[in-house]
C-alpha positions as CSV (number, residue, x, y, z in Angstrom):
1,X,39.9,-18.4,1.6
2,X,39.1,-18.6,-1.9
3,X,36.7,-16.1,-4.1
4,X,33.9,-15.9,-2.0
5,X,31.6,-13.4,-4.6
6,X,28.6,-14.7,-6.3
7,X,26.9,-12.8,-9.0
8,X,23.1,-14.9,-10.2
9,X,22.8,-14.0,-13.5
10,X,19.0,-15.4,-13.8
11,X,17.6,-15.8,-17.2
12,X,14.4,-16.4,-15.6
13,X,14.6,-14.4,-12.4
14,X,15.5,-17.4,-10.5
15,X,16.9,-20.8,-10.2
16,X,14.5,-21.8,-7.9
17,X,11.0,-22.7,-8.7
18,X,8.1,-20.2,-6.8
19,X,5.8,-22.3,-4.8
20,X,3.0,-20.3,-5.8
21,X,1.8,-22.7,-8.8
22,X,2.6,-25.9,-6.8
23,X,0.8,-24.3,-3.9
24,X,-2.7,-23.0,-6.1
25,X,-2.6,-26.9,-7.6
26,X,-2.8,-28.0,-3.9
27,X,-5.7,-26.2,-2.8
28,X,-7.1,-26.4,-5.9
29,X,-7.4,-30.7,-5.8
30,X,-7.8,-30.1,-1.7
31,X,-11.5,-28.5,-3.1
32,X,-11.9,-31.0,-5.9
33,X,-11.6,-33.5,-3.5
34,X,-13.9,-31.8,-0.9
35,X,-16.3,-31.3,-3.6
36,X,-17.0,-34.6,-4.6
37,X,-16.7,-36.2,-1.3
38,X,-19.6,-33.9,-0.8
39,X,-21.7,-34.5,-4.0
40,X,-21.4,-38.3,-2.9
41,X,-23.7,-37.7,-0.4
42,X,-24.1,-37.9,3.7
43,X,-20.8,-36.3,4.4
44,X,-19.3,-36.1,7.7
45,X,-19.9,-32.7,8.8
46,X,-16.4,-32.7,11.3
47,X,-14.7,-33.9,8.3
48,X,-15.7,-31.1,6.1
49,X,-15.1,-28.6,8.4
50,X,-11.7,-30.1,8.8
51,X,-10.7,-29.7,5.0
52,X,-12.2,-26.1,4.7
53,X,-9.9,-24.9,7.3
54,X,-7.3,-26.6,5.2
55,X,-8.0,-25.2,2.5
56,X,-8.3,-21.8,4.3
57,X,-4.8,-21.9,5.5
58,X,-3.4,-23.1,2.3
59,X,-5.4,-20.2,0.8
60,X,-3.7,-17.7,3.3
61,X,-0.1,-19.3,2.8
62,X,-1.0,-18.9,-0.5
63,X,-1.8,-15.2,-0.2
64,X,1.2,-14.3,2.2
65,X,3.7,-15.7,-0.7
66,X,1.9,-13.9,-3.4
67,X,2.2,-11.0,-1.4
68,X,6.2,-11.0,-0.5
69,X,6.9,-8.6,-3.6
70,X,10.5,-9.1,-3.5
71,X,10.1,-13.3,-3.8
72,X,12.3,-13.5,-6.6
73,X,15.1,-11.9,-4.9
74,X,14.5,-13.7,-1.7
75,X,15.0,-16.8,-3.9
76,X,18.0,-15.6,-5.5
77,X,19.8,-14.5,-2.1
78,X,18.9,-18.3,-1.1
79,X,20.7,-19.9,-3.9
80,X,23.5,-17.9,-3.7
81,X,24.1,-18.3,0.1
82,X,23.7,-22.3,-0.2
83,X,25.9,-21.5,-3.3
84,X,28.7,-19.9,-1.1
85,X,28.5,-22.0,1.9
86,X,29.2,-25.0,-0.2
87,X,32.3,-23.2,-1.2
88,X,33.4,-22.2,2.0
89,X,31.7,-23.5,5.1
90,X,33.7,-20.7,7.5
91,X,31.2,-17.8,5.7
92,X,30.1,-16.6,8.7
93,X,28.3,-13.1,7.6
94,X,27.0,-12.0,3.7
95,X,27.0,-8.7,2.6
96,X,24.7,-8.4,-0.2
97,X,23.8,-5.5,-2.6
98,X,20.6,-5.3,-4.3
99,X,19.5,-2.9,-7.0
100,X,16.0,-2.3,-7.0
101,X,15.5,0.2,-9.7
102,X,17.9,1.7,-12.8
103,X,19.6,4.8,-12.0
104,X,20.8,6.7,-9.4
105,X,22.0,4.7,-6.1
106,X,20.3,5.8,-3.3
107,X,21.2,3.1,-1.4
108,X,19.5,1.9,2.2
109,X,21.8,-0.3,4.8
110,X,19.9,-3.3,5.8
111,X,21.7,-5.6,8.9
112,X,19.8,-8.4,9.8
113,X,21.9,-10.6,13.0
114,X,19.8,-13.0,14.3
115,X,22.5,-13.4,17.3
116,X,22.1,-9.8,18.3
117,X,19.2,-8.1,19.9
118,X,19.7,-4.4,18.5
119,X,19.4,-6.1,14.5
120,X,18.7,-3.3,11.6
């Protein structure tokens, strides 16, 4: 077994790209496109319907995500895991550390096992 440690060292918080942006461009054209199907004139009134609640669940996955303060951690403990798995495929259990805040460590344990019903 080889070094199995990963330290990110993001420059801009994260490798990976939030979906937030790509997400807000999506509803965004999903009303546009509403919009002026509308403006044309006799629309389908099932098929409107059908877009707003679209757009409404694209707005609340939108809002759930923007909400997930910790997102750019979550991203980095995502790369970092598909990072070491692609070192070593046996990695059966991470222990990560995450500072939060400067100074003093008071430090909470978090243990998350999907497999086990007593988890945290």
């Amino acid at each position: 077994m080889g070094n199995n440690n990963y330290t990110p060292v993001p420059q801009n918080h994260t490798s990976k790209i939030s979906p937030l942006p790509l997400l807000d461009e999506m509803i965004r054209d999903h009303e546009i496109s509403l919009r002026y199907y509308i403006e044309k004139g006799n629309p389908n009134e099932s098929y409107v319907r059908k877009q707003n609640d679209t757009i409404s669940k694209l707005c609340t996955v939108y809002n759930f995500i923007e909400d997930l303060t910790h997102l750019e951690y979550y991203l980095l403990i995502e790369d970092a895991i598909n990072t070491l798995l692609r070192k070593d495929s046996e990695i059966s259990v991470f222990n990560i550390e995450i500072k939060v805040k400067k100074g003093f460590e008071n430090i909470a344990k978090i243990t998350l096992n999907p497999f086990d019903n007593e988890a945290i």
